[in-house]
N, CA, C and O of each residue as an XYZ file, in Angstrom:
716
protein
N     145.007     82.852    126.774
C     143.959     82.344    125.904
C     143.406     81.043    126.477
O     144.039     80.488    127.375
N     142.332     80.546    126.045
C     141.588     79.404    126.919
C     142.072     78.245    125.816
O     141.967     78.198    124.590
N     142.650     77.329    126.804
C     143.285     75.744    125.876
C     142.464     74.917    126.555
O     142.007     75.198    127.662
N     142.176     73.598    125.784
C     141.266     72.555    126.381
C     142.602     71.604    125.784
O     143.543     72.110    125.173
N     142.474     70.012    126.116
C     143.683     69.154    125.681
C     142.479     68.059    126.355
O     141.532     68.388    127.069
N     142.739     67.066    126.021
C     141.987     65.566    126.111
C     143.445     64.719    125.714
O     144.058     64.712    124.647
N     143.738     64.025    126.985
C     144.513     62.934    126.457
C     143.765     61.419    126.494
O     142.908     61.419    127.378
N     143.837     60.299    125.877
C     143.200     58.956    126.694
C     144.355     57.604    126.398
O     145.228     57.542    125.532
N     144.032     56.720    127.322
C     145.063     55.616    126.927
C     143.927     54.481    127.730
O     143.042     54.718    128.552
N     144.394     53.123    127.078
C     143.794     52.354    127.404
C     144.910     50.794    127.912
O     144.887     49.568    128.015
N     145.723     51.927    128.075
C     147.749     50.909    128.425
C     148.304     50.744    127.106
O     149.289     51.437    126.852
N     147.989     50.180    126.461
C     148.071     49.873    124.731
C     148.175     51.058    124.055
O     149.065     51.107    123.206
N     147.220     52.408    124.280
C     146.898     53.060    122.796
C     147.164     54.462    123.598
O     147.244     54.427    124.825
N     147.277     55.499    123.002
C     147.298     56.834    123.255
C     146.478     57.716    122.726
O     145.882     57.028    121.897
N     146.259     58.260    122.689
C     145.359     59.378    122.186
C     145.414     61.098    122.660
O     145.064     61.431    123.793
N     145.696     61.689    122.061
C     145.265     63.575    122.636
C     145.045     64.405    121.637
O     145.987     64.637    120.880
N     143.880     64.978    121.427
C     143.723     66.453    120.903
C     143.768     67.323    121.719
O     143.648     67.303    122.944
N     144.038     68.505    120.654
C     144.396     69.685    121.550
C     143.350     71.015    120.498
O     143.232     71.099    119.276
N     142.718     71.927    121.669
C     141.918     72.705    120.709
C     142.651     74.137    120.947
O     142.265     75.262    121.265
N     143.798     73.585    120.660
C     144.203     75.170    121.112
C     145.743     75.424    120.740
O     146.320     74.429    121.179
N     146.567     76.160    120.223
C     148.186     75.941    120.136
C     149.020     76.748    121.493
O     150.215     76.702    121.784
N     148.064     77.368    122.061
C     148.562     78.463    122.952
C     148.059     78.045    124.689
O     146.978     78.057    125.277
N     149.511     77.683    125.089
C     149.091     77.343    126.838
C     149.886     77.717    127.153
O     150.993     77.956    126.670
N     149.189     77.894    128.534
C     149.788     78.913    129.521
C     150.008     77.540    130.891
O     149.132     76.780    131.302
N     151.379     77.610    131.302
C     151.939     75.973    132.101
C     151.330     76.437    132.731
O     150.170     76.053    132.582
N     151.532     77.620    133.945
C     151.237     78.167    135.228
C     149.532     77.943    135.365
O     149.303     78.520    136.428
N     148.799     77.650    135.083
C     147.403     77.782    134.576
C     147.015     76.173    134.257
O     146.091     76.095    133.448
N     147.316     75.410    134.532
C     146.923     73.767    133.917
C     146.036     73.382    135.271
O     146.381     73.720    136.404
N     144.920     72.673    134.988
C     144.539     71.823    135.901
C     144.013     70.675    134.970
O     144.092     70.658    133.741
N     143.601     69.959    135.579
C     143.069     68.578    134.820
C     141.905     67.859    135.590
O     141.622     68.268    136.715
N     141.227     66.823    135.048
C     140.214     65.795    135.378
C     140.210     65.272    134.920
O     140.261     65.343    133.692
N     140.105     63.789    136.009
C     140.088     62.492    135.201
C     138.779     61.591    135.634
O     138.387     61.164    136.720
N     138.126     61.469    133.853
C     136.671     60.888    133.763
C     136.655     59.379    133.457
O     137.213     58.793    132.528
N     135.751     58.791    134.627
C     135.866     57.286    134.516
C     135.791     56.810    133.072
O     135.200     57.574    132.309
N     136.392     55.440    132.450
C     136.153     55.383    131.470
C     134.774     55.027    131.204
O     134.386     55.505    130.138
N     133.892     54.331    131.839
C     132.434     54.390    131.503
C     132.196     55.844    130.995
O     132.193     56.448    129.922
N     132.043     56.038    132.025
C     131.129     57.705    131.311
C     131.774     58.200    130.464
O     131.225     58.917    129.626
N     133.171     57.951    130.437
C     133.653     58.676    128.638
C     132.873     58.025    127.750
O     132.361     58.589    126.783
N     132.736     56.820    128.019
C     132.395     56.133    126.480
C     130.999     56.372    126.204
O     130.542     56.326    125.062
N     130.208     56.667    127.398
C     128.472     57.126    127.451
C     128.608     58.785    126.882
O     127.954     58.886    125.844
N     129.087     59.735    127.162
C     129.852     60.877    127.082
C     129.685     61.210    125.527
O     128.972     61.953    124.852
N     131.121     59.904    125.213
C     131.119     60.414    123.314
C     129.998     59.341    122.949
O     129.913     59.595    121.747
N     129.314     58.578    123.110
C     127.909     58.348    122.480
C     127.090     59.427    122.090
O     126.710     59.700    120.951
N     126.779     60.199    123.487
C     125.862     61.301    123.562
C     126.106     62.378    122.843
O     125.310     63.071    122.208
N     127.799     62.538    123.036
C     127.951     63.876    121.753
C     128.433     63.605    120.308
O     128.694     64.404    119.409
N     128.486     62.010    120.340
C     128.339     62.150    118.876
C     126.915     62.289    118.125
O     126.924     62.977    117.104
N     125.423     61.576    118.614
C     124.637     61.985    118.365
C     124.079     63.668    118.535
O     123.827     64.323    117.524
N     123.933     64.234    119.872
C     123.980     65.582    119.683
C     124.939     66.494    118.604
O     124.452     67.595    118.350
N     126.063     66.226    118.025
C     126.701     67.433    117.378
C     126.432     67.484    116.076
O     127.037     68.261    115.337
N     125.140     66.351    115.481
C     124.837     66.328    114.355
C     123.402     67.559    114.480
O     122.915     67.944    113.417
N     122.907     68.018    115.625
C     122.023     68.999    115.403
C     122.654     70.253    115.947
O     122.539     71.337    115.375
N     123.347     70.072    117.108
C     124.359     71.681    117.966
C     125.579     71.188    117.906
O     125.959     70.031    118.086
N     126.528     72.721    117.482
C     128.023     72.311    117.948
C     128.365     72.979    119.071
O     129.578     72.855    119.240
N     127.744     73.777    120.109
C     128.003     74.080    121.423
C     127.604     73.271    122.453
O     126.589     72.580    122.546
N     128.506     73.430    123.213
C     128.244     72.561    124.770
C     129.090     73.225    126.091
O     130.260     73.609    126.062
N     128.703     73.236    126.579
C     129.156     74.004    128.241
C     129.477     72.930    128.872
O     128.573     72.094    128.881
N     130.651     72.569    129.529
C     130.798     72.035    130.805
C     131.372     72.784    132.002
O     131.923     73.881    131.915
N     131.188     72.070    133.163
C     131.605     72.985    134.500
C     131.856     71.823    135.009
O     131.264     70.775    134.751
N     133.064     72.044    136.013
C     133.390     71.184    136.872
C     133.980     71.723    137.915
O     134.384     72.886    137.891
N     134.114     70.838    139.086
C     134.855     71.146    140.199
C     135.756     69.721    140.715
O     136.210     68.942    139.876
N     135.902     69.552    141.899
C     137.273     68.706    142.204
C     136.704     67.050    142.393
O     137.306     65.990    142.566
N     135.240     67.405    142.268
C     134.480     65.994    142.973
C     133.878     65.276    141.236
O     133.956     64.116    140.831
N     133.274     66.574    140.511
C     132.259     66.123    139.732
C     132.116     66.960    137.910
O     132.914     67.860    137.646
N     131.421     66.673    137.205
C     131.806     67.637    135.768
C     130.193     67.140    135.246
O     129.583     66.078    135.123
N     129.882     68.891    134.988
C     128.535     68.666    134.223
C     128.938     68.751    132.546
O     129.822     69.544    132.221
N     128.480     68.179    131.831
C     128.260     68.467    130.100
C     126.960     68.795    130.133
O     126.217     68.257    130.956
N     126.417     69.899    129.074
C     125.051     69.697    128.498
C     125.183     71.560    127.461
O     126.031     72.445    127.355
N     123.877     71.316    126.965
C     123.383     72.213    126.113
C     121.871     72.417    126.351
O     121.223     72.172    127.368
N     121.333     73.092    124.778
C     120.223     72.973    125.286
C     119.455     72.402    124.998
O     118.378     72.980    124.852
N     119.535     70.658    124.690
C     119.316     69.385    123.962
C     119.746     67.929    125.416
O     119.048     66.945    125.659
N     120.824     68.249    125.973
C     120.798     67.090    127.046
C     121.624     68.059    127.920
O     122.029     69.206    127.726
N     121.750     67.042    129.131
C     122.596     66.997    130.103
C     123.411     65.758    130.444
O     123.046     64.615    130.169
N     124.606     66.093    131.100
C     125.271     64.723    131.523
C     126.057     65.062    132.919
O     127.058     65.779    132.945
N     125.722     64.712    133.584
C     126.470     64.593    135.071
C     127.400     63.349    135.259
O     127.145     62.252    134.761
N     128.516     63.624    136.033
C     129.640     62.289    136.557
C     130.383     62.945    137.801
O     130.505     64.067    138.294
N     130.914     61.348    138.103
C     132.008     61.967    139.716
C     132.740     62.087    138.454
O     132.435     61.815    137.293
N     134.242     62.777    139.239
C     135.656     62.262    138.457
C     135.954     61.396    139.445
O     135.530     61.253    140.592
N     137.060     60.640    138.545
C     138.114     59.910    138.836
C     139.139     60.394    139.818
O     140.010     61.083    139.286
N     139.273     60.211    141.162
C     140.365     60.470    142.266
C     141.674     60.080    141.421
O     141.781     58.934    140.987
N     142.909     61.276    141.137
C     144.030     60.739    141.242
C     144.926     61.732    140.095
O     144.901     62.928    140.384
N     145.620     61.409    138.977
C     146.312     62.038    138.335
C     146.813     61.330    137.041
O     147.733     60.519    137.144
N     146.157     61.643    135.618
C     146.722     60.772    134.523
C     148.042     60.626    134.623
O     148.510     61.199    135.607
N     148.861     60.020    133.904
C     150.130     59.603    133.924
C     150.611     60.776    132.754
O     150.006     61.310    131.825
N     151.945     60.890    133.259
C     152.494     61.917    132.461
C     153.596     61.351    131.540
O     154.805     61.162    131.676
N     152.554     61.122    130.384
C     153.090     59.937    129.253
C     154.027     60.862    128.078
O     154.798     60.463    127.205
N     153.624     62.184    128.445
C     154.963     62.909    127.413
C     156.436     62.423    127.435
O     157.263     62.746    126.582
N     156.640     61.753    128.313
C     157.688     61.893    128.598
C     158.959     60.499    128.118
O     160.170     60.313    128.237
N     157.135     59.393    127.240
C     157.576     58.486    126.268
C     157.584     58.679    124.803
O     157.788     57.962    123.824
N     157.302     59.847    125.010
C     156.960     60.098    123.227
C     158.272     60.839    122.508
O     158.732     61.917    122.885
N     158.679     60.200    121.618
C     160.037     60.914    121.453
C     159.915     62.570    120.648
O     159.045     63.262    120.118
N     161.281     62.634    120.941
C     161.351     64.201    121.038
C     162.047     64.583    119.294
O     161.788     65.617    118.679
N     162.854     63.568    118.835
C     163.550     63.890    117.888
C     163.069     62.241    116.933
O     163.126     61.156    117.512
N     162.617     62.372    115.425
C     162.335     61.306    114.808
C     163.081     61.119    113.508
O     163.583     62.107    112.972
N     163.205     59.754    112.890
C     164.422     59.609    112.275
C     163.914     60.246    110.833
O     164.739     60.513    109.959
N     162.643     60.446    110.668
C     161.728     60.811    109.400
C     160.123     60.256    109.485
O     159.571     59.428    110.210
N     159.583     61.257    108.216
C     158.677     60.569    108.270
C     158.079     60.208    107.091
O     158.648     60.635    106.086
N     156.688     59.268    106.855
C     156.272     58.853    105.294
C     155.050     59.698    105.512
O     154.596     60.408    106.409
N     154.679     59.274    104.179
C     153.455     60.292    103.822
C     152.928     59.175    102.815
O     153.518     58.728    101.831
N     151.370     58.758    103.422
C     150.932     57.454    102.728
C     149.178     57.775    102.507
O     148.333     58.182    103.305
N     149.098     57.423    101.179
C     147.089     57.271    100.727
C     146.670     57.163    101.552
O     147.253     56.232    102.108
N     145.437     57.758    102.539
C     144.478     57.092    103.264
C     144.066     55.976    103.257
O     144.261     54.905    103.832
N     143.335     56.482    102.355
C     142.131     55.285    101.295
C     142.987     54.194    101.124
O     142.794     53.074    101.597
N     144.002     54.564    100.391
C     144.751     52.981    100.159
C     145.491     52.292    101.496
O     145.586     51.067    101.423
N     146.053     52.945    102.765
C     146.158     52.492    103.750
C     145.315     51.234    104.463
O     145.672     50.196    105.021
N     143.867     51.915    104.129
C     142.911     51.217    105.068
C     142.715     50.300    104.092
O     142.653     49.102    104.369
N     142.597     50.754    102.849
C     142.232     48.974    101.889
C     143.195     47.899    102.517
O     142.902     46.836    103.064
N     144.253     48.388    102.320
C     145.741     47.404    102.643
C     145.548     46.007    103.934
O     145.837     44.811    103.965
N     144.800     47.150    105.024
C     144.714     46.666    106.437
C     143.833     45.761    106.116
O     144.101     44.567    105.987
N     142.542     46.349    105.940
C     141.455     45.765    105.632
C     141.657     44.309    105.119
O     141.069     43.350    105.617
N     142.630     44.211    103.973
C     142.375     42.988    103.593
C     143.400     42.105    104.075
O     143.472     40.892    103.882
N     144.328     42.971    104.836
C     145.097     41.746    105.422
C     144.527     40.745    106.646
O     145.062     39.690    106.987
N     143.307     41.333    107.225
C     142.591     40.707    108.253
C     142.266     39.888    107.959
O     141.709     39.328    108.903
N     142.226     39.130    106.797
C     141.691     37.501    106.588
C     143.050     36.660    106.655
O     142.850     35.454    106.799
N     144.236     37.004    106.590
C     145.221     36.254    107.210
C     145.814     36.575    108.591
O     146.973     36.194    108.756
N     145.126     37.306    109.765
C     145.329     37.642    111.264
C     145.809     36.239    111.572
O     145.583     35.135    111.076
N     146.658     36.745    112.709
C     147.212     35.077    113.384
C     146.348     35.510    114.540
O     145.621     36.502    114.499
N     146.477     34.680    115.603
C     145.775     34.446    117.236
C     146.056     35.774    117.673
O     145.218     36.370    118.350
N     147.579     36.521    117.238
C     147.937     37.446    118.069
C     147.369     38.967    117.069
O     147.392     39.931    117.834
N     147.048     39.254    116.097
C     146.573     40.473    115.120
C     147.444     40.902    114.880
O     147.317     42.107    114.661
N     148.935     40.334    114.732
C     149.814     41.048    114.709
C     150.223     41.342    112.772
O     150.077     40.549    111.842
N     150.628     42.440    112.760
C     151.161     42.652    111.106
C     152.017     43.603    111.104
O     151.889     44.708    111.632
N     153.057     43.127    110.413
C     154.188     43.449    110.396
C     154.806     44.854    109.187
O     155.274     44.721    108.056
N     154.650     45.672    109.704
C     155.539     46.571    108.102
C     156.598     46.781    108.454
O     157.224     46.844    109.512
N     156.821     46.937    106.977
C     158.392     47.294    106.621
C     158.725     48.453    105.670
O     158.450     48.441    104.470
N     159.210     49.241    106.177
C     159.923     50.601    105.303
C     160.928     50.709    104.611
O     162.033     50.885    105.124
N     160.750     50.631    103.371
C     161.825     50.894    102.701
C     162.186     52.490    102.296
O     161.524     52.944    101.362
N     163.083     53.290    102.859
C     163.362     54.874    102.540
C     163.781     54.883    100.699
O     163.289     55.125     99.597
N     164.677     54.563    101.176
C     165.091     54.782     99.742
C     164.511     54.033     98.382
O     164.803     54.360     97.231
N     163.573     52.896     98.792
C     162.837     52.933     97.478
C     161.655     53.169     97.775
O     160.847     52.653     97.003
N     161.099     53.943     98.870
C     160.116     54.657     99.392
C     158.209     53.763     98.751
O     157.216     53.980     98.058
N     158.858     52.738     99.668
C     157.777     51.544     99.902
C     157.551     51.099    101.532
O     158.273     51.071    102.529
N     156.456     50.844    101.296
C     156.186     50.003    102.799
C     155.482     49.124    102.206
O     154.612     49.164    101.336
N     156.168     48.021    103.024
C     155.167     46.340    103.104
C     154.532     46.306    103.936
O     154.766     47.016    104.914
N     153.312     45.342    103.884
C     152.479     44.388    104.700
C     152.817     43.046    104.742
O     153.040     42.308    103.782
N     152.841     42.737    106.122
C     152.628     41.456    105.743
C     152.039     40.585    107.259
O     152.441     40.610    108.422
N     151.116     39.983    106.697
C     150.469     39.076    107.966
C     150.531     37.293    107.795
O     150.588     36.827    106.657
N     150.520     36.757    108.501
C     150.525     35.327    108.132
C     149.102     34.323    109.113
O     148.733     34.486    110.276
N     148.822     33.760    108.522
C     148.350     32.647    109.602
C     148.568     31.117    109.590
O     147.647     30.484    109.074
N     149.673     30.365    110.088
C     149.362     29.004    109.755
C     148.337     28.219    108.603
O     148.509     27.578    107.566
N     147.216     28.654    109.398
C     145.648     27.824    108.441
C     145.349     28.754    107.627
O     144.527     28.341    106.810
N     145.699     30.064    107.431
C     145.112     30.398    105.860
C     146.195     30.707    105.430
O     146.198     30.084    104.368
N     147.352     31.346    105.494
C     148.566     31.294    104.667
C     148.990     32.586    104.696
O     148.782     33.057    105.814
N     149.561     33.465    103.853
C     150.106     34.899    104.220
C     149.423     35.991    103.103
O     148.932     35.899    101.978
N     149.602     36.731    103.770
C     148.942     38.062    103.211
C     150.424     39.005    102.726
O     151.215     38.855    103.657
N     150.946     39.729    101.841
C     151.671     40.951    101.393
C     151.318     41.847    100.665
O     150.750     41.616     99.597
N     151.570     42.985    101.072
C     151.331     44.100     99.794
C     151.741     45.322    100.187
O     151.901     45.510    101.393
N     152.000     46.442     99.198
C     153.198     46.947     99.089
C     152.345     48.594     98.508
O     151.697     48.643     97.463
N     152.488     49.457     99.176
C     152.187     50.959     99.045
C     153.172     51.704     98.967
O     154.014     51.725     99.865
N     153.261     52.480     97.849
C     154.382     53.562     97.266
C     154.220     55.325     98.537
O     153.304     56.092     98.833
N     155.133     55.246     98.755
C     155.181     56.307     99.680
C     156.267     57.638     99.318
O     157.262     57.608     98.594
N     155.802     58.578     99.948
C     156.636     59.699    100.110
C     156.940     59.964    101.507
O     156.136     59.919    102.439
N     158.379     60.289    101.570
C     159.241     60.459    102.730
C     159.799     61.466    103.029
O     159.939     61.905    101.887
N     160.281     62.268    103.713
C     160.790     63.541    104.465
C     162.089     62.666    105.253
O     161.857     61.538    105.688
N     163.172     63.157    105.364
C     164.040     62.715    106.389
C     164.848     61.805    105.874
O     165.162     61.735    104.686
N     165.262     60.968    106.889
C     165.962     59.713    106.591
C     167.451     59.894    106.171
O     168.142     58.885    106.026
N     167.869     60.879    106.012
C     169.199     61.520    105.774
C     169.927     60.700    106.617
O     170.433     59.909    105.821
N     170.277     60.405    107.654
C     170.928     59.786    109.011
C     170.642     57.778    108.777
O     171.260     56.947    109.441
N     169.675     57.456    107.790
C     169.481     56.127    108.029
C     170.056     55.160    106.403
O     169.710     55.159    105.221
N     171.142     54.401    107.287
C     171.855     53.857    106.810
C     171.107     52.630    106.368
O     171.499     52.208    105.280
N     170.041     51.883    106.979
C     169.861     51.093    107.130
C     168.989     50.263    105.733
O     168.639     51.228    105.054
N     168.589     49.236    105.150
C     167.513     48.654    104.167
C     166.456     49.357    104.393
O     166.039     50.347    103.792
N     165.755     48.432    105.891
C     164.129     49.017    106.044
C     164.285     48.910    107.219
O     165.113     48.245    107.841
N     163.195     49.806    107.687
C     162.651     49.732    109.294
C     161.869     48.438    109.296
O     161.330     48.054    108.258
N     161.757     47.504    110.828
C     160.610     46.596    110.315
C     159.807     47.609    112.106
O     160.271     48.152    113.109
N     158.574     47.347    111.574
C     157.349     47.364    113.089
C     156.927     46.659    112.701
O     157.043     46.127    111.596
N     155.976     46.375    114.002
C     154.816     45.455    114.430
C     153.656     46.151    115.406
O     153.704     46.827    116.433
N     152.758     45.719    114.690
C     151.098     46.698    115.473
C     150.459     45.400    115.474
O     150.777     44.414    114.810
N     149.388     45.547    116.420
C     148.224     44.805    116.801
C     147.375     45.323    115.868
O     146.936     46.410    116.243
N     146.863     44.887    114.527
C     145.864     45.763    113.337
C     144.960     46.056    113.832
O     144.560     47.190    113.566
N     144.181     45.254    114.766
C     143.034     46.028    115.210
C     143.284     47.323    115.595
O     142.835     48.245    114.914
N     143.967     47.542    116.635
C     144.643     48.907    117.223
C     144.788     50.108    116.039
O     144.360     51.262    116.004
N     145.715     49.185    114.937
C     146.194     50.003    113.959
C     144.802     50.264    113.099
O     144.201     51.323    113.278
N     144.575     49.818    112.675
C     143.101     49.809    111.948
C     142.292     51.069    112.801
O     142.095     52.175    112.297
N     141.929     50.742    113.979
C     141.183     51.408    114.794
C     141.563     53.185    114.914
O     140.685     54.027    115.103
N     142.737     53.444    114.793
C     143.505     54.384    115.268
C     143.367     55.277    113.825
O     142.882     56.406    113.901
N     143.758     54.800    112.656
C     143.769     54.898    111.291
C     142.699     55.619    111.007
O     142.718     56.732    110.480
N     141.313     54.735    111.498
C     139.991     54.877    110.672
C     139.487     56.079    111.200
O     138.744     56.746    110.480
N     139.872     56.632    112.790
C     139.712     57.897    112.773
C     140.283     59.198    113.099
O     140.078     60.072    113.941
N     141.361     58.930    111.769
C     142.159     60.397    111.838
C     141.777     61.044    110.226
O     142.202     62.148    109.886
């Protein structure tokens, strides 16, 4: 069956869809598109897919056409080989939450008026009273907290209070706003 896969990273962030559940290993090739022209790329097809949802591309080892019958887009590729980042992504996870959209992004949203220098904000998981915190601080404006009721899967194995992470919100924000 025909699989397409898009991975992207920018060192920091990851990204891959996949339009397909069914691949065939023996059968993989790949191309890698400068990041300019990606970002000219999804300009162009985000405006085009509001009138067509088909598009043809062709490529070979040097170069990759996009178009329909509304534009065209020509590029070299990129000489070389993405990094084969599966191989950081874990395989087995301790659980997972299940959290509001909508109320996610309010959360973020307003913690950005207490960002420090670094965007950093901190959550914390609580399993068993199936909460997560926010919390951001800044010296000169003072701290931000708040607290979203969650549902959880897992956690059977975790002994522990809470998980704490730390994200760069922009990142997190960014990543959030379009899934």
């Amino acid at each position: 069956s025909d699989y397409v896969f898009f991975a992207a990273t920018d060192s920091f962030r990851l990204a891959e869809k996949n339009f397909s559940n069914d691949i065939q290993e023996k059968n993989i090739f790949s191309i890698l598109i400068p990041l300019k022209n990606a970002i000219e790329l999804i300009r162009i097809l985000e405006e085009v897919s509001k009138q067509e949802s088909q598009i043809s591309v062709e490529f070979n080892k040097n170069e990759f056409t996009v178009y329909n019958s509304s534009f065209s887009f020509f590029s070299r590729l990129t000489e070389g080989i993405f990094p084969d980042y599966k191989q950081f992504i874990p395989k087995n996870y301790l659980g997972e939450i299940i959290i509001d959209s909508v109320e996610l992004m309010d959360v973020l949203r307003s913690s950005q008026i207490f960002l420090s220098r670094l965007n950093d904000i901190v959550l914390e998981i609580y399993p068993k009273e199936e909460i997560l915190m926010f919390k951001t601080s800044n010296p000169d404006l003072g701290e931000y907290n708040a607290e979203i009721k969650i549902s959880k899967n897992g956690f059977s194995d975790f002994k522990e209070e809470k998980i704490n992470l730390a994200f760069n919100l922009k990142y997190l924000i960014e990543g959030v706003s379009r899934i």
